[in-house]
C-alpha positions as CSV (number, residue, x, y, z in Angstrom):
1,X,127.3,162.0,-210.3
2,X,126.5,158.4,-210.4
3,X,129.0,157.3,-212.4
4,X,131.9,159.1,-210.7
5,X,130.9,156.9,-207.1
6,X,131.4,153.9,-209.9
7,X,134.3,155.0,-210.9
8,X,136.0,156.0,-207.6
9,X,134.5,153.0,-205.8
10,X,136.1,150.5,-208.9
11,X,139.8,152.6,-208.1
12,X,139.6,151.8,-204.7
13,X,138.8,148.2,-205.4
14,X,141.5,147.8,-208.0
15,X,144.5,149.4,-204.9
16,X,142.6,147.0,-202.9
17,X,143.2,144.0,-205.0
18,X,146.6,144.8,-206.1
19,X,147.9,147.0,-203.8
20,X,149.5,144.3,-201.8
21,X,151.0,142.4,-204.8
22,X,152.4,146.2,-206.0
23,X,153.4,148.5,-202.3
24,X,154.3,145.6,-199.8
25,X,153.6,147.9,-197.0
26,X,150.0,148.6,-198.0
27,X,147.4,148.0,-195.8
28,X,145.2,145.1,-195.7
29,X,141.7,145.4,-196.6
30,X,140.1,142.1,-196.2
31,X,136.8,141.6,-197.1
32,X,136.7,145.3,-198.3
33,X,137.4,144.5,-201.8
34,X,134.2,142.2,-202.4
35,X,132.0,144.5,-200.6
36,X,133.4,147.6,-203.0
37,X,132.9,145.5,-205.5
38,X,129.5,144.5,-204.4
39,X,128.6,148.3,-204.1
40,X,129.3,149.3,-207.7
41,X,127.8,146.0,-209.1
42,X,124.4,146.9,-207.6
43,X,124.7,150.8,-208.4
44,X,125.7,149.9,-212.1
45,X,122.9,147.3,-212.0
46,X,119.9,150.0,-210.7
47,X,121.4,152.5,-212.8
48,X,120.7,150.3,-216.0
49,X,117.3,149.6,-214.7
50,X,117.0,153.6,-214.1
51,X,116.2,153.2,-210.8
52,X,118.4,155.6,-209.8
């Protein structure tokens, strides 16, 4: 269950990062990207500790 957050939560940071540079009408997301990004660093990160 874990890993499927991770996984959507890295999809939506990737459309985030390159959405722009790919669909010129796609939104902005600002500093939504580094705080995605910060989300499934830390899960990854308790989830190797098996904190989680």
């Amino acid at each position: 269950m874990l890993w499927t957050i991770i996984v959507i939560l890295v999809i939506l940071w990737l459309l985030g990062f390159f959405g722009r540079s790919i669909f010129p009408k796609f939104p902005r997301t600002g500093n939504w990207i580094h705080l995605l990004i910060v989300i499934v660093v830390l899960l990854v990160i308790l989830n190797l500790l098996g904190i989680i």
